[in-house]
C-alpha positions as CSV (number, residue, x, y, z in Angstrom):
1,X,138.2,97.0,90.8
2,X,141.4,94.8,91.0
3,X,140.9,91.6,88.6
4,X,144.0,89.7,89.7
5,X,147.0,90.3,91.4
6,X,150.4,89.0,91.0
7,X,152.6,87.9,94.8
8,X,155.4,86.5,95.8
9,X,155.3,84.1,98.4
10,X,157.7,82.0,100.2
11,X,157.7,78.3,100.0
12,X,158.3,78.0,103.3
13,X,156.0,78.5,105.9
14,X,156.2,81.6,108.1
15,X,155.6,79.6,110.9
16,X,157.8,78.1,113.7
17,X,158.9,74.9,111.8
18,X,160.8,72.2,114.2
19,X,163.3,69.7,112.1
20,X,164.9,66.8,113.2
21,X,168.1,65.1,112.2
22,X,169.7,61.5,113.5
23,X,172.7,62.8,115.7
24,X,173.3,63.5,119.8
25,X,173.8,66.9,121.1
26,X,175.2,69.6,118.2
27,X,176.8,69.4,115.7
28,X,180.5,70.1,116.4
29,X,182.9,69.1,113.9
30,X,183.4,71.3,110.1
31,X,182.5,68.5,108.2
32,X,179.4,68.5,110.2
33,X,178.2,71.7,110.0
34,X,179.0,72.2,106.3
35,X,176.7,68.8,105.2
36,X,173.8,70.7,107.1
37,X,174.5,73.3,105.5
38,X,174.1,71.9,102.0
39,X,171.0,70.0,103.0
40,X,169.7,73.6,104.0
41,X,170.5,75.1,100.6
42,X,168.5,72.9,98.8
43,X,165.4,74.4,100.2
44,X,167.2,78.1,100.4
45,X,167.4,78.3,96.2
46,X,163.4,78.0,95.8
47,X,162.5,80.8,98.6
48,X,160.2,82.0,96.6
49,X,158.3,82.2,93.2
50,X,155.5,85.1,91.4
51,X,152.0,83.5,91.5
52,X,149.3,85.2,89.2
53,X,146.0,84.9,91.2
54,X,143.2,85.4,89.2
55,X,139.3,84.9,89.5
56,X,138.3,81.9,86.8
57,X,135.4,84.6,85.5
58,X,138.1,87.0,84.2
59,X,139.1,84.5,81.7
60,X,142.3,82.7,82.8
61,X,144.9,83.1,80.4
62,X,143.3,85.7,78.2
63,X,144.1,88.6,80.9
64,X,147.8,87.2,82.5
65,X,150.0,89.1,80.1
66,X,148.4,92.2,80.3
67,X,147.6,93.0,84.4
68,X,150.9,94.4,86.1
69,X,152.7,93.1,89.6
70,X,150.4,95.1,92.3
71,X,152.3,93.2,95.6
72,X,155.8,91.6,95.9
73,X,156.5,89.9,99.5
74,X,159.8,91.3,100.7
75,X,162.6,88.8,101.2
76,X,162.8,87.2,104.4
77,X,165.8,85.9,106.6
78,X,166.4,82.7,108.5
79,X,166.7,81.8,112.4
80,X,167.8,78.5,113.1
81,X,168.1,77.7,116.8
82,X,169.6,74.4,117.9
83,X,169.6,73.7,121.7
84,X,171.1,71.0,124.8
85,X,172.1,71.0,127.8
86,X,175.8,72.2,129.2
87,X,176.1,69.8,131.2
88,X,176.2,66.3,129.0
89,X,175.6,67.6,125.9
90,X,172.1,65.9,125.2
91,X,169.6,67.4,122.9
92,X,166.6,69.3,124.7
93,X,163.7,71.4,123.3
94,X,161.6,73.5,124.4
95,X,164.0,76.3,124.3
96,X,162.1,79.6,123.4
97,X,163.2,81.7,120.7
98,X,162.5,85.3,120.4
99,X,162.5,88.7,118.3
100,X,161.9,92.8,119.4
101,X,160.4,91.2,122.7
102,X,158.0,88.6,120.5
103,X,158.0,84.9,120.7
104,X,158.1,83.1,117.5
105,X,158.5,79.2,118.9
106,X,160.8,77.3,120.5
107,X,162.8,73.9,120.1
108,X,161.6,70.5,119.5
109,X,163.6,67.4,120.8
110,X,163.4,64.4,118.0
111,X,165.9,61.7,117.5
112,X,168.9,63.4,119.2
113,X,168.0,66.9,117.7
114,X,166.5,69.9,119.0
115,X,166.4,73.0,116.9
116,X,163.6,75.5,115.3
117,X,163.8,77.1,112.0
118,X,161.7,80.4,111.8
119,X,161.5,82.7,108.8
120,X,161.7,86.5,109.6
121,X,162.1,89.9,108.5
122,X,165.2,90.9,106.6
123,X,166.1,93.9,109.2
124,X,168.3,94.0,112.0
125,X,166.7,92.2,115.1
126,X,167.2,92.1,118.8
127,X,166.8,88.2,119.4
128,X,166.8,86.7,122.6
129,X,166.7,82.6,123.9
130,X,164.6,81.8,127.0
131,X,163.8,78.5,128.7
132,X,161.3,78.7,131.2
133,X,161.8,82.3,132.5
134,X,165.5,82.1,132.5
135,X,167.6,83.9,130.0
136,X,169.6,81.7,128.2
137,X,171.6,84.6,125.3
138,X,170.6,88.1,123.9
139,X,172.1,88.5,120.5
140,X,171.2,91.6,118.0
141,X,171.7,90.0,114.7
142,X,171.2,91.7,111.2
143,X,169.0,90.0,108.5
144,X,169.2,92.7,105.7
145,X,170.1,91.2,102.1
146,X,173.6,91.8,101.6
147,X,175.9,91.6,98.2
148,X,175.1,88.0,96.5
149,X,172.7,87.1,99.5
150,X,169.0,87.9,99.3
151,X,168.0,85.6,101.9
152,X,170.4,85.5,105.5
153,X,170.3,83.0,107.6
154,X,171.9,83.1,111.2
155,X,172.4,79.8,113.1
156,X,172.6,79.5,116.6
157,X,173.4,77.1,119.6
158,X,172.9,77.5,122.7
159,X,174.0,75.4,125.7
160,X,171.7,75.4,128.9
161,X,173.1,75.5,132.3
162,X,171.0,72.7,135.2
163,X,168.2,75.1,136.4
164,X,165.3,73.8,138.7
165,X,162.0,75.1,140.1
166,X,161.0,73.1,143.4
167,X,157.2,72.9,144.6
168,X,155.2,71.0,147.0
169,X,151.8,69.5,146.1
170,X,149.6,67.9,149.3
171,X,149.3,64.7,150.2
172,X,145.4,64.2,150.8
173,X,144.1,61.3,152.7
174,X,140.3,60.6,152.9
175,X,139.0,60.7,156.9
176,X,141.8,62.3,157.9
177,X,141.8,65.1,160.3
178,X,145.6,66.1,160.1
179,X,146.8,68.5,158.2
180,X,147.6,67.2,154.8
181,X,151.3,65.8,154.6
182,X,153.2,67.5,151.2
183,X,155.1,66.2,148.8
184,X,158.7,67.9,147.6
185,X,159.6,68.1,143.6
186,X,162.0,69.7,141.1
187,X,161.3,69.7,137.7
188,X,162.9,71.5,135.2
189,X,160.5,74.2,133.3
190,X,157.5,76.2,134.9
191,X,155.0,74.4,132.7
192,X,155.2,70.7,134.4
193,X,154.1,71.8,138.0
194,X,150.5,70.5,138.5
195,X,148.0,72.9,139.0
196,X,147.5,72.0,143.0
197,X,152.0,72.4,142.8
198,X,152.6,75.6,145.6
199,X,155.9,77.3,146.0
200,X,158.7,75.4,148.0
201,X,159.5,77.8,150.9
202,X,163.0,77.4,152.6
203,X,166.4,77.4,152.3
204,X,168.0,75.2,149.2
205,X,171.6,74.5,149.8
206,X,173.9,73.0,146.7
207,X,177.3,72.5,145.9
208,X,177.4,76.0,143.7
209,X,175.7,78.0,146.7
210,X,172.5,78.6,148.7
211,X,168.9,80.5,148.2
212,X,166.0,81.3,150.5
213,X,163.1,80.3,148.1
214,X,159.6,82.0,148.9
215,X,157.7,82.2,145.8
216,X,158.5,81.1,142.1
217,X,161.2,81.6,140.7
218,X,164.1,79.0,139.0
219,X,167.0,78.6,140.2
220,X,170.1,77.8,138.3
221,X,172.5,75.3,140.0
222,X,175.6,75.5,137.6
223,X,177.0,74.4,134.2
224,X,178.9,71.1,134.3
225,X,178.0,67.5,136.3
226,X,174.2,67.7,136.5
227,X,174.3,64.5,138.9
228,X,177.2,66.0,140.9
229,X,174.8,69.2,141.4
230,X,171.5,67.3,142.1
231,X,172.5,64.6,144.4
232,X,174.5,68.0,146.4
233,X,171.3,69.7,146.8
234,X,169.9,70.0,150.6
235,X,166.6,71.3,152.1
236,X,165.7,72.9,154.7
237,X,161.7,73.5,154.5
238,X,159.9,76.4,156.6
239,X,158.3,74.1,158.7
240,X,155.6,75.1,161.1
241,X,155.5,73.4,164.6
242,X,154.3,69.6,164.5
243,X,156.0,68.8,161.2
244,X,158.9,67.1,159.9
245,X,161.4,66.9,157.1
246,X,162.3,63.5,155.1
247,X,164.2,63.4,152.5
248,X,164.2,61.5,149.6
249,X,168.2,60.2,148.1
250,X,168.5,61.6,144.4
251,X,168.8,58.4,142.6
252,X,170.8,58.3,139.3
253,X,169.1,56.9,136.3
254,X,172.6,55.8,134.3
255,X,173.1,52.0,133.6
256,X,176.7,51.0,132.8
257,X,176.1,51.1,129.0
258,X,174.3,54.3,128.8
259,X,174.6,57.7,131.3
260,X,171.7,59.6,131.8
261,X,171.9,63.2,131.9
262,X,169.9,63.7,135.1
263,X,169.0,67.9,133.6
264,X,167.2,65.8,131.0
265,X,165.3,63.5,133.0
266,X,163.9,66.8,134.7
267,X,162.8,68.2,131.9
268,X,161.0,65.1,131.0
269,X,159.3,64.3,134.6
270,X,159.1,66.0,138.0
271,X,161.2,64.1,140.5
272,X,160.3,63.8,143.8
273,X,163.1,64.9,146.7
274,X,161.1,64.4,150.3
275,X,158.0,64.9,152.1
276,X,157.1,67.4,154.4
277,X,155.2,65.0,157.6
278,X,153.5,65.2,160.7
279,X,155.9,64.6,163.3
């Protein structure tokens, strides 16, 4: 039978790890990009180390020397994802990353960062960003050691364009015999519409376009002046006879010391854009 075996493992996890560094949006400037760089190296140059796992029975010490290297873990490269918004450059997470069609994890958002580091394997790989059902960049990038480099990294930033799903949730109102009144919302990923949340059905009208909406799907409004885009945005609801449409005025969130990026505020919470009522 085997009585120990000798393995190389990482130090790292191989697990989505999110890191967080003081700063607004990406980093932009060489100097930058180099001092992340170096912080990064200092965790690169101990990848990984030969363990000897052994059973305390066999006697420790007395049988290390003489029981050969069965397993070696291959060497591993390095995605690091870093992700905000086109419009205002402000940090925002939950940006999935993904390899061959797999999701490995996605961005977290601390302290004016969002970015993932993932560790995977050192052969060339189809990778693909998503947030929320919209494709963000499809990149095939090549993670095989090369001269003087055992371990590749690849670093990436992406930029996401204003994108919105809209939804109507009821209104309910106890003793009533009316049909209930709904309410209109846009957030900014699939995951924040309440479970009661139906598909807005109509006509949206922005300055970048128009769309008949009839089931889920986001819609993408543009790249640049997320308040410009939002407060441009018109509805016109499917409305059935005996109801009504009243709108709610986008309102922006900026004070006069700080601007808001309104793509961000979506992200965060639903906002509400009019009610559909009994007329």
């Amino acid at each position: 039978g085997v009585k120990a075996m000798a393995i190389s493992v990482p130090l790292r996890r191989l697990a989505p790890v999110a890191t967080a560094e003081v700063g607004t949006g990406l980093p932009n400037t060489p100097l930058e990009r180099q001092a992340r760089r170096n912080r990064r190296a200092k965790h690169d140059k101990h990848d990984a180390q030969a363990q000897t796992v052994q059973p305390e029975s066999l006697g420790g010490q007395r049988f290390r020397s003489m029981l050969p290297v069965l397993a070696w873990a291959p060497p591993t490269g390095t995605l690091r994802v870093e992700s905000a918004t086109s419009c205002c450059q402000v940090a925002i997470g939950r940006v999935d990353a993904l390899a061959d069609g797999i999701r490995l994890g996605e961005t977290k958002e601390s302290e004016g960062l969002a970015e993932v580091e993932i560790l995977v394997p050192s052969r060339e790989l189809q990778v693909s960003l998503e947030l929320s059902q919209r494709s963000l960049l499809q990149q095939t990038l090549d993670f095989r050691p090369r001269e003087e480099e055992r371990n590749v990294s690849e670093d990436i930033q992406v930029k996401v364009a204003v994108g919105i799903y809209i939804y109507v949730t009821p209104i309910i109102l106890e003793d009533s015999k009316l049909e209930p009144e709904l309410m209109v919302f846009v957030c900014g990923h699939r995951r924040d519409i309440p479970d009661d949340g139906q598909p807005f059905k109509g006509i949206l009208r922005w300055a970048g376009g128009e769309v008949r909406l009839d089931a889920w799907r986001p819609v993408e409004l543009g790249q640049e002046d997320c308040l410009q885009l939002l407060t441009s945005m018109r509805f016109e609801p499917d409305l059935p006879r005996g109801r009504a449409w009243s709108p709610v005025e986008w309102e922006d969130t900026s004070t006069e010391d700080c601007k808001a990026c309104q793509f961000q505020r979506l992200l965060i919470n639903p906002v509400r854009v009019g009610n559909i009522i009994n007329g």
